[in-house]
N, C-alpha and C positions, 0 to 999 in steps of 0.2 A: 539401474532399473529406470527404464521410462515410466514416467507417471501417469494414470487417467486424466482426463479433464473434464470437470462439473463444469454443465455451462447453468448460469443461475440468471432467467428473466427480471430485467427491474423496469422499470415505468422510465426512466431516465437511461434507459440501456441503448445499443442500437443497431442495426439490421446489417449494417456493412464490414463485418468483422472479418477480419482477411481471413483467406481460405486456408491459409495450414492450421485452423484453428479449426476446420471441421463444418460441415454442413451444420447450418443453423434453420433451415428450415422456415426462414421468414421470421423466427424469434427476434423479442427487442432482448439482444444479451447484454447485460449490465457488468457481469464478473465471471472469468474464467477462472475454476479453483484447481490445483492440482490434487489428487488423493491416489495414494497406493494399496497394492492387494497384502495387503499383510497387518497383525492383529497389533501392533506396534507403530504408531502411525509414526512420519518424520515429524518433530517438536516444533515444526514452524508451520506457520499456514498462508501460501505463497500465490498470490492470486493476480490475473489482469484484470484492469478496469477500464473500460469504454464509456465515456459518457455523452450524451447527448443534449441532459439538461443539468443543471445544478443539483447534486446531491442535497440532503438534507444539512442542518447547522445540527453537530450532534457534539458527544463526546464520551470517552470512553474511560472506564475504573480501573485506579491499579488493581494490585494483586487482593491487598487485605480489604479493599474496598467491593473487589468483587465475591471475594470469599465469606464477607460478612453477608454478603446476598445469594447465598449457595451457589458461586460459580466458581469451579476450578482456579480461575487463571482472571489478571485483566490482560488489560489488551496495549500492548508499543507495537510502534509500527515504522516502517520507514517508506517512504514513495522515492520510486524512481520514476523521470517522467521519458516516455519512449518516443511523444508525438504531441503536440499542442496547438493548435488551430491559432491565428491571427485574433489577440485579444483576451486567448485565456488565461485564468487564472485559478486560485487557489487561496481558501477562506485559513488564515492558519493564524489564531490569537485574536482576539480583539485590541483596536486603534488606546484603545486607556483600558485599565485595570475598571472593571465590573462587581461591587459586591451581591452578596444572594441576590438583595433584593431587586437589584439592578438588575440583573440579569434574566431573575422573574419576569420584572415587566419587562423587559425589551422584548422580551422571545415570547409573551402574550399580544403585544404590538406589531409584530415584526419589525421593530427598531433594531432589533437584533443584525439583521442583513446591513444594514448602513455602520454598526459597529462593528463589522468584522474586516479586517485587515486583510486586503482582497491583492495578492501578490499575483503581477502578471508573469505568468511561466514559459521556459522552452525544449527541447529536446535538450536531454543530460541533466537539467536541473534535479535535486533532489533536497529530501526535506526528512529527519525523523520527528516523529510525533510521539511525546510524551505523552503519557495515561494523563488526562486532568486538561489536556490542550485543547480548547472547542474550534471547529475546525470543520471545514466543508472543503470539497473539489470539486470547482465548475465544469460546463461544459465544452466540449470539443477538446478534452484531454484521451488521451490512453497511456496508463499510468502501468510498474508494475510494483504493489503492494507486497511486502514482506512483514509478515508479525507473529506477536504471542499464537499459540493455538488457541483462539478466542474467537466467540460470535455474539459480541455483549457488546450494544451498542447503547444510546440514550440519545432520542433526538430533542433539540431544542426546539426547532423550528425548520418547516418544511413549506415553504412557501403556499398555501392554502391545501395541498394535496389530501387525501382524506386518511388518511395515516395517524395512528396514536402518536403524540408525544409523551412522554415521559421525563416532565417538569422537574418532579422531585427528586429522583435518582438522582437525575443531570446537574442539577442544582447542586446536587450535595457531593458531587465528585468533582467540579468544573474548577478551574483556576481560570477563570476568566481574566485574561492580561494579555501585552505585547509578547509576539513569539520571540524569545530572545536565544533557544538553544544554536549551542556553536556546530552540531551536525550538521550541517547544508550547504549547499554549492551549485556547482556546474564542471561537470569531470572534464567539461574544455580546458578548466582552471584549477580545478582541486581535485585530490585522489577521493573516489568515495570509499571512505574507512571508519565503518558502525563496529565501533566494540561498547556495547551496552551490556547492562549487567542479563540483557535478555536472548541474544541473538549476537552475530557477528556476519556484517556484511563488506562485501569488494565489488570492486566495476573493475574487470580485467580486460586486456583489448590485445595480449598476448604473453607468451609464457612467460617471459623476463619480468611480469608484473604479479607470479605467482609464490611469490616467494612467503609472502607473509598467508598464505594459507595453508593449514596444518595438512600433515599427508598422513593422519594417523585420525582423523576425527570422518564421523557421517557427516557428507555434503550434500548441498541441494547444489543445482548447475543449471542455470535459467537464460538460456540463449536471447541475445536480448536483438543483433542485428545481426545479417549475414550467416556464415556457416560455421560452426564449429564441430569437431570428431572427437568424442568423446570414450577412448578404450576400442576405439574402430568403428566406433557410430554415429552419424552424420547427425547432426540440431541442428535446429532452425529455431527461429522464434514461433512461439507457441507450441513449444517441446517446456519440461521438467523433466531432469533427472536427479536421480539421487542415490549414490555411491560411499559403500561403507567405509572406506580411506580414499585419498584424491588418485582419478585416474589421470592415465593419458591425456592429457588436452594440445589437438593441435587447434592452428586459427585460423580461416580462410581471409578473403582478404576484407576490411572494413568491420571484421567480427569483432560483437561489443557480449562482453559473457557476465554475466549477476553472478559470485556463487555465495552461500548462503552456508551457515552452522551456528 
């Protein structure tokens, strides 16, 4: 099954979103969400992101952190990056370890933006982000975003925009520190392979590289470059699919495929 696409306006979103992704009508689009017709959604929530200015410095609650605040689920994420403009980068950890207070005042100051450990990114780079990780993505990235089924966010600091923060939440869920997880890379050099206790993700680039994805489980399949034929149906990027055991996959040429469970 092809997926819908939600397109969602953000103030840091932007107008130039390539066309297989659907008339945008002059909207500034910030994030394309995939959602399905059926009462059972897929358990991940698989999105593109365009950006044009700096997201907010935010961070997000595990599981019993968001539960103890009536929300289902928290939120792991992983970023693949698709596209990066000369310069960009990506906020992920702070340069030294921040305690509450610390952290308090920085993100009242915006000292916060000069403590955050600002990695410069490029196509194929990838990143998972830990519940507890504080953590922004600059601008002239297009990313695509795989996580918990979650929309629970806390921002630290939003570079003067007029936007609530949410100090205390944030404060009380943040592990303010160096990003040290061993999840990341660049699939020029490393296979991307998430097995977290939350999701499990691949970067396939053709079938000899399918091995280790189950043919028995519901897939997501996120055409990431060029063409791929999925049970006889043509993706491109800015297609989701999602298949109740693994189809068909063939690969056209230069094709980069996400698939997702």
């Amino acid at each position: 099954m092809k997926l819908k696409k939600h397109m969602v306006e953000k103030p840091w979103g932007r107008t130039d979103i390539p066309a297989a992704f659907g008339e945008m009508g002059g909207r500034r689009i910030g994030e394309v969400w995939f959602e399905g017709d059926r009462s059972a959604p897929f358990p991940l929530l698989i999105k593109w992101l365009f950006t044009s200015e700096k997201l907010s410095i935010q961070v997000h609650p595990n599981d019993a952190q968001a539960q103890a605040r009536g929300q289902a689920s928290g939120k792991e994420e992983c970023w693949f990056i698709v596209h990066a403009e000369p310069g960009a980068v990506l906020g992920i950890g702070t340069v030294r370890p921040l305690n509450g207070a610390e952290l308090r005042a920085a993100s009242e100051s915006g000292e916060i933006e000069q403590l955050m450990d600002w990695k410069p990114v490029k196509a194929g780079d990838f990143f998972y982000i830990p519940a507890g990780t504080v953590h922004a993505i600059g601008a002239g990235i297009t990313l695509i975003e795989v996580q918990q089924f979650a929309d629970i966010t806390y921002r630290l600091y939003d570079y003067g925009r007029p936007r609530a923060l949410h100090l205390d939440d944030g404060i009380d869920v943040s592990r303010a520190e160096p990003y040290a997880d061993a999840r990341s890379g660049n699939v020029g050099a490393d296979p991307l392979i998430i097995d977290s206790g939350f999701f499990h993700l691949r970067h396939v680039t053709g079938a000899d590289q399918l091995a280790g994805v189950p043919t028995d489980r519901e897939l997501a399949l996120i055409p990431v470059v060029g063409e791929v034929s999925v049970d006889g149906e043509a993706g491109l990027a800015g297609d989701c699919f999602v298949f109740p055991t693994r189809p068909q996959i063939a690969f056209g040429e230069g094709a980069q495929l996400l698939i997702a469970w």
